[in-house]
Phi, psi and omega in degrees: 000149190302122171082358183236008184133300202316333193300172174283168184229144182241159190209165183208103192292128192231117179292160189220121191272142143339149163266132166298111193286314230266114209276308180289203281322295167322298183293317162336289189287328160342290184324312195287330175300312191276004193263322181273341196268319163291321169283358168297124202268143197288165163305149167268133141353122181266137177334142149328157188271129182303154190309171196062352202211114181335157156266319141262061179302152184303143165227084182299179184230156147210143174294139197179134194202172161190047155052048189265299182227145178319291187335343190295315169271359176315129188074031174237144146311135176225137180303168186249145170302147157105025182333120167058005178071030216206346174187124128234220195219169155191204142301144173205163168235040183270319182234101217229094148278335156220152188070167199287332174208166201237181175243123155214130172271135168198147193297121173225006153172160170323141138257176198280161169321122155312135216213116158008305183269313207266302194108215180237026177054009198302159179280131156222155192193064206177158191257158170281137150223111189246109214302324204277025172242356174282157159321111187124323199100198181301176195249156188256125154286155016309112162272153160235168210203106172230109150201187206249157155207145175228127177226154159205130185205158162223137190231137200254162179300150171089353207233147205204163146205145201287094174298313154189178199219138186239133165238148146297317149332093158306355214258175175253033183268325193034068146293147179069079180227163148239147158252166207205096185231168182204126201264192177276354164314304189109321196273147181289166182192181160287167154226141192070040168264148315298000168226150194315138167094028180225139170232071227250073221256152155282298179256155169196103175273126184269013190230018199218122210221133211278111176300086184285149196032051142208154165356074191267158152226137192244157188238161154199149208223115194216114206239108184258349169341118175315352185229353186185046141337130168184137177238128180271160146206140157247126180254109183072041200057029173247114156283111207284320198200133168227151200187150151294158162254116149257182191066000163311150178239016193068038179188136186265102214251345212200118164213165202223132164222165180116227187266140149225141206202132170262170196338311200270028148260125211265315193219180171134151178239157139220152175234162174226143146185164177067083178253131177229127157253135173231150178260160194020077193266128182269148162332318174292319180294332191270321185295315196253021160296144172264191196270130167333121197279000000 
Protein backbone atom coordinates (compact mmCIF):
# COMPACT_ATOMS: atom_id res chain seq x y z
CA UNK A 1 0.00 0.00 0.00
CA UNK A 2 0.93 3.71 -1.03
CA UNK A 3 3.57 4.94 2.17
CA UNK A 4 3.83 1.39 4.14
CA UNK A 5 5.50 -1.05 1.10
CA UNK A 6 2.84 -3.35 0.29
CA UNK A 7 3.10 -2.32 -3.36
CA UNK A 8 4.93 -4.98 -5.20
CA UNK A 9 8.84 -3.39 -5.76
CA UNK A 10 10.35 -5.24 -8.76
CA UNK A 11 14.15 -5.98 -8.79
CA UNK A 12 16.24 -7.28 -11.59
CA UNK A 13 19.08 -9.70 -11.32
CA UNK A 14 21.90 -9.07 -13.82
CA UNK A 15 24.64 -12.10 -14.68
CA UNK A 16 28.12 -11.23 -14.89
CA UNK A 17 30.28 -12.86 -17.12
CA UNK A 18 33.42 -14.26 -15.87
CA UNK A 19 37.07 -12.66 -17.26
CA UNK A 20 39.10 -15.03 -19.64
CA UNK A 21 42.05 -15.70 -17.25
CA UNK A 22 43.93 -16.77 -20.10
CA UNK A 23 46.23 -13.97 -21.93
CA UNK A 24 46.70 -16.49 -25.12
CA UNK A 25 42.81 -16.60 -25.39
CA UNK A 26 42.39 -12.44 -25.13
CA UNK A 27 45.04 -12.43 -28.01
CA UNK A 28 43.17 -14.85 -30.24
CA UNK A 29 39.98 -13.67 -30.04
CA UNK A 30 41.47 -9.93 -30.30
CA UNK A 31 43.08 -11.37 -33.97
CA UNK A 32 40.00 -12.83 -35.00
CA UNK A 33 38.04 -9.33 -34.34
CA UNK A 34 40.64 -7.50 -36.47
CA UNK A 35 40.51 -10.41 -39.45
CA UNK A 36 36.35 -9.60 -39.74
CA UNK A 37 36.75 -6.00 -39.08
CA UNK A 38 39.33 -5.55 -42.47
CA UNK A 39 37.00 -8.33 -44.39
CA UNK A 40 34.08 -6.25 -43.60
CA UNK A 41 32.54 -4.70 -46.53
CA UNK A 42 32.53 -0.59 -45.71
CA UNK A 43 28.66 0.42 -45.28
CA UNK A 44 26.74 2.42 -47.90
CA UNK A 45 26.17 6.19 -47.13
CA UNK A 46 22.80 6.26 -45.03
CA UNK A 47 19.95 7.87 -47.03
CA UNK A 48 18.58 11.25 -46.50
CA UNK A 49 16.25 12.06 -43.81
CA UNK A 50 12.60 11.20 -45.80
CA UNK A 51 10.29 14.15 -47.35
CA UNK A 52 8.23 15.21 -44.40
CA UNK A 53 10.35 14.40 -41.34
CA UNK A 54 12.55 16.87 -39.23
CA UNK A 55 15.96 16.19 -39.38
CA UNK A 56 16.22 16.42 -35.99
CA UNK A 57 13.13 15.19 -34.49
CA UNK A 58 12.13 15.92 -30.83
CA UNK A 59 12.90 13.72 -28.42
CA UNK A 60 10.36 14.49 -25.64
CA UNK A 61 10.64 12.24 -22.46
CA UNK A 62 7.41 10.62 -21.00
CA UNK A 63 6.20 10.19 -18.14
CA UNK A 64 3.89 7.17 -17.97
CA UNK A 65 2.30 4.60 -15.54
CA UNK A 66 -0.99 2.93 -14.96
CA UNK A 67 -0.42 2.08 -11.45
CA UNK A 68 0.73 -1.50 -11.66
CA UNK A 69 3.87 -0.63 -9.10
CA UNK A 70 4.65 1.61 -6.63
CA UNK A 71 8.28 1.87 -7.82
CA UNK A 72 6.39 3.92 -10.59
CA UNK A 73 6.90 6.88 -7.92
CA UNK A 74 9.86 6.25 -6.45
CA UNK A 75 11.40 9.55 -4.93
CA UNK A 76 7.84 11.45 -5.38
CA UNK A 77 5.65 12.33 -2.26
CA UNK A 78 3.01 10.00 -1.62
CA UNK A 79 0.22 11.19 0.40
CA UNK A 80 0.14 8.60 3.48
CA UNK A 81 -3.02 6.55 3.93
CA UNK A 82 -5.87 6.90 6.25
CA UNK A 83 -5.42 10.79 5.38
CA UNK A 84 -7.19 13.01 8.39
CA UNK A 85 -8.71 9.83 9.37
CA UNK A 86 -11.20 10.55 7.21
CA UNK A 87 -10.03 8.87 3.07
CA UNK A 88 -7.84 6.99 1.66
CA UNK A 89 -5.86 5.29 -1.20
CA UNK A 90 -4.24 2.18 -2.63
CA UNK A 91 -4.10 -0.18 -5.40
CA UNK A 92 -7.22 -2.07 -6.68
CA UNK A 93 -8.46 -4.59 -8.98
CA UNK A 94 -12.28 -3.29 -8.52
CA UNK A 95 -12.23 -0.91 -11.25
CA UNK A 96 -9.35 -1.72 -13.89
CA UNK A 97 -9.12 -0.09 -17.52
CA UNK A 98 -6.01 -1.81 -17.90
CA UNK A 99 -3.68 -4.11 -16.36
CA UNK A 100 -4.19 -5.91 -13.59
CA UNK A 101 -4.55 -2.69 -11.58
CA UNK A 102 -5.91 0.96 -11.01
CA UNK A 103 -5.30 3.61 -8.24
CA UNK A 104 -8.01 4.16 -6.04
CA UNK A 105 -8.95 6.68 -3.42
CA UNK A 106 -12.17 7.10 -1.32
CA UNK A 107 -13.83 9.40 1.64
CA UNK A 108 -15.77 7.35 4.20
CA UNK A 109 -16.74 10.56 6.58
CA UNK A 110 -16.19 14.80 6.78
CA UNK A 111 -13.17 16.40 8.14
CA UNK A 112 -14.08 19.39 10.45
CA UNK A 113 -14.62 22.58 8.70
CA UNK A 114 -11.85 24.72 7.40
CA UNK A 115 -10.05 27.23 10.00
CA UNK A 116 -7.16 29.38 10.62
CA UNK A 117 -5.37 26.98 12.58
CA UNK A 118 -6.37 23.66 10.93
CA UNK A 119 -5.91 25.02 7.22
CA UNK A 120 -8.51 23.75 4.69
CA UNK A 121 -8.60 20.08 5.69
CA UNK A 122 -9.23 18.94 2.21
CA UNK A 123 -9.28 14.64 1.55
CA UNK A 124 -6.28 13.50 -0.17
CA UNK A 125 -5.42 10.52 -1.91
CA UNK A 126 -2.42 10.20 -4.53
CA UNK A 127 0.89 9.81 -5.09
CA UNK A 128 2.74 12.89 -6.52
CA UNK A 129 4.64 13.24 -10.01
CA UNK A 130 7.30 15.09 -9.47
CA UNK A 131 8.53 15.77 -12.71
CA UNK A 132 11.60 18.40 -11.52
CA UNK A 133 13.13 15.76 -9.13
CA UNK A 134 13.79 13.46 -12.77
CA UNK A 135 16.81 13.79 -15.01
CA UNK A 136 16.28 16.92 -16.93
CA UNK A 137 14.02 18.24 -14.57
CA UNK A 138 10.62 19.54 -15.01
CA UNK A 139 9.31 18.91 -18.19
CA UNK A 140 9.06 21.80 -21.00
CA UNK A 141 5.88 22.65 -21.94
CA UNK A 142 3.71 22.52 -24.48
CA UNK A 143 3.04 19.37 -22.17
CA UNK A 144 -0.02 16.58 -23.30
CA UNK A 145 -1.60 14.83 -20.42
CA UNK A 146 -3.92 11.54 -20.73
CA UNK A 147 -5.31 9.30 -18.26
CA UNK A 148 -8.58 7.69 -17.18
CA UNK A 149 -11.26 8.39 -14.36
CA UNK A 150 -13.83 6.47 -13.09
CA UNK A 151 -16.02 8.28 -10.10
CA UNK A 152 -18.95 8.30 -7.91
CA UNK A 153 -19.28 11.04 -5.73
CA UNK A 154 -22.82 13.57 -5.13
CA UNK A 155 -21.90 16.54 -4.65
CA UNK A 156 -24.07 19.79 -2.68
CA UNK A 157 -23.69 23.43 -3.97
CA UNK A 158 -20.55 24.99 -3.35
CA UNK A 159 -18.64 21.07 -3.26
CA UNK A 160 -16.36 19.84 -5.97
CA UNK A 161 -13.71 17.25 -6.71
CA UNK A 162 -10.05 17.85 -8.65
CA UNK A 163 -9.72 15.34 -11.33
CA UNK A 164 -5.90 16.75 -11.30
CA UNK A 165 -3.67 19.62 -10.25
CA UNK A 166 -0.19 20.97 -12.46
CA UNK A 167 1.97 23.21 -11.04
CA UNK A 168 4.64 24.99 -12.42
CA UNK A 169 6.00 25.16 -8.90
CA UNK A 170 8.77 22.91 -7.50
CA UNK A 171 8.66 23.62 -4.17
CA UNK A 172 6.39 22.09 -1.98
CA UNK A 173 4.36 25.04 -1.48
CA UNK A 174 2.75 24.25 -5.33
CA UNK A 175 2.38 27.55 -6.27
CA UNK A 176 1.29 28.65 -9.63
CA UNK A 177 -1.22 25.46 -10.27
CA UNK A 178 -3.98 24.83 -12.36
CA UNK A 179 -6.80 22.38 -11.69
CA UNK A 180 -8.98 20.33 -14.00
CA UNK A 181 -12.61 20.02 -11.36
CA UNK A 182 -16.10 19.21 -11.15
CA UNK A 183 -18.84 20.93 -9.24
CA UNK A 184 -22.27 20.30 -8.18
CA UNK A 185 -22.90 21.78 -12.14
CA UNK A 186 -21.95 18.35 -13.38
CA UNK A 187 -19.43 20.01 -16.34
CA UNK A 188 -15.68 19.60 -15.94
CA UNK A 189 -13.85 23.00 -15.97
CA UNK A 190 -10.44 24.83 -14.90
CA UNK A 191 -9.97 26.10 -11.59
CA UNK A 192 -7.32 28.88 -11.12
CA UNK A 193 -7.52 30.60 -14.31
CA UNK A 194 -5.51 32.57 -15.44
CA UNK A 195 -4.69 32.99 -11.36
CA UNK A 196 -5.49 31.67 -8.51
CA UNK A 197 -8.97 31.77 -7.16
CA UNK A 198 -10.27 32.84 -10.58
CA UNK A 199 -12.11 30.83 -13.09
CA UNK A 200 -11.99 33.06 -16.03
CA UNK A 201 -12.56 30.68 -18.99
CA UNK A 202 -11.84 31.64 -22.78
CA UNK A 203 -14.18 28.56 -23.83
CA UNK A 204 -16.21 26.72 -21.25
CA UNK A 205 -18.47 23.94 -22.50
CA UNK A 206 -21.63 23.98 -20.38
CA UNK A 207 -23.80 21.37 -21.82
CA UNK A 208 -21.52 18.00 -21.70
CA UNK A 209 -21.94 16.97 -18.15
CA UNK A 210 -19.43 14.35 -16.31
CA UNK A 211 -20.45 10.65 -16.81
CA UNK A 212 -20.51 9.17 -13.39
CA UNK A 213 -19.24 5.02 -12.86
CA UNK A 214 -18.18 4.87 -15.49
CA UNK A 215 -14.94 5.26 -17.69
CA UNK A 216 -13.82 9.05 -18.51
CA UNK A 217 -11.02 9.77 -20.61
CA UNK A 218 -9.21 13.19 -20.24
CA UNK A 219 -7.00 14.92 -22.69
CA UNK A 220 -5.14 18.45 -21.13
CA UNK A 221 -3.15 20.56 -23.14
CA UNK A 222 -0.85 22.69 -20.81
CA UNK A 223 1.19 25.68 -22.49
CA UNK A 224 3.12 27.12 -19.35
CA UNK A 225 4.95 30.25 -21.29
CA UNK A 226 5.46 32.93 -19.42
CA UNK A 227 3.78 35.41 -21.73
CA UNK A 228 1.19 33.88 -23.49
CA UNK A 229 0.28 31.02 -21.17
CA UNK A 230 -2.90 28.83 -22.06
CA UNK A 231 -4.67 25.38 -21.25
CA UNK A 232 -6.97 23.00 -22.95
CA UNK A 233 -8.87 19.94 -21.68
CA UNK A 234 -10.72 17.64 -23.15
CA UNK A 235 -13.39 14.79 -22.14
CA UNK A 236 -13.65 11.81 -24.34
CA UNK A 237 -12.37 13.80 -27.54
CA UNK A 238 -14.78 16.81 -26.66
CA UNK A 239 -13.56 20.01 -25.81
CA UNK A 240 -14.72 20.96 -22.27
CA UNK A 241 -12.95 23.90 -20.88
CA UNK A 242 -9.93 26.64 -22.08
CA UNK A 243 -8.37 29.36 -20.28
CA UNK A 244 -5.13 31.54 -20.04
CA UNK A 245 -2.53 30.74 -18.17
CA UNK A 246 -0.36 33.14 -15.90
CA UNK A 247 2.86 32.99 -14.00
CA UNK A 248 4.34 29.95 -15.75
CA UNK A 249 7.75 29.47 -16.09
CA UNK A 250 7.88 26.89 -19.22
CA UNK A 251 8.10 23.72 -17.44
CA UNK A 252 5.51 21.67 -16.11
CA UNK A 253 7.59 20.82 -12.54
CA UNK A 254 4.54 18.85 -10.45
CA UNK A 255 1.23 17.25 -10.77
CA UNK A 256 -1.14 15.17 -8.46
CA UNK A 257 -4.08 13.05 -9.68
CA UNK A 258 -6.49 10.64 -7.88
CA UNK A 259 -8.59 11.89 -4.93
CA UNK A 260 -9.06 15.68 -3.80
CA UNK A 261 -12.01 16.44 -2.64
CA UNK A 262 -12.99 19.44 0.02
CA UNK A 263 -13.73 18.93 3.54
CA UNK A 264 -17.58 18.69 3.57
CA UNK A 265 -17.61 15.89 1.48
CA UNK A 266 -18.51 12.51 3.64
CA UNK A 267 -18.32 9.52 1.03
CA UNK A 268 -17.39 8.78 -2.33
CA UNK A 269 -14.46 6.73 -4.64
CA UNK A 270 -12.54 7.29 -7.51
CA UNK A 271 -10.12 5.44 -9.57
CA UNK A 272 -7.04 6.24 -12.03
CA UNK A 273 -5.45 4.88 -14.60
CA UNK A 274 -3.10 4.68 -17.60
CA UNK A 275 -1.83 8.40 -16.87
CA UNK A 276 1.08 9.42 -19.91
CA UNK A 277 2.47 13.12 -19.67
CA UNK A 278 4.51 13.75 -22.77
CA UNK A 279 6.65 16.82 -23.15
CA UNK A 280 6.91 19.08 -25.82
CA UNK A 281 3.78 18.28 -27.54
CA UNK A 282 2.49 21.65 -30.26
CA UNK A 283 -1.24 22.34 -29.78
CA UNK A 284 -1.83 20.92 -33.50
CA UNK A 285 -0.45 17.90 -32.37
CA UNK A 286 -2.30 17.51 -29.24
CA UNK A 287 -5.98 18.58 -30.96
CA UNK A 288 -5.29 15.80 -33.62
CA UNK A 289 -3.93 13.09 -31.20
CA UNK A 290 -6.55 9.87 -31.31
CA UNK A 291 -7.62 9.02 -28.09
CA UNK A 292 -5.32 7.05 -25.72
CA UNK A 293 -6.44 3.22 -25.61
Amino acid sequence: MYGSGDWLMESSSFERWGRDSSRRHRAARWALCLVLLLSSPVPAPRPATPPGQPANPPAGRVFRTSFESVSDFKGFYIVPQNHMGSASHDRSTEQVHSGRYSHKGWIFRENPPPSLFRGDNNHRGYPTVQLHKLPGGGFRTPCLVDFWVWLDMTFKPGQWFSFATFSADPSDRWRQVVLLNVGHEGWPHFMHVPSYQHKDWTYQNKRVAFPMREWVHFRVYLDFDPAKGHVKAWMNDQLVSEARFEGGSGRLEQAHFGLYAPSSVGRGMVFNDDLAIQEGVPEQAAEGAPTAP
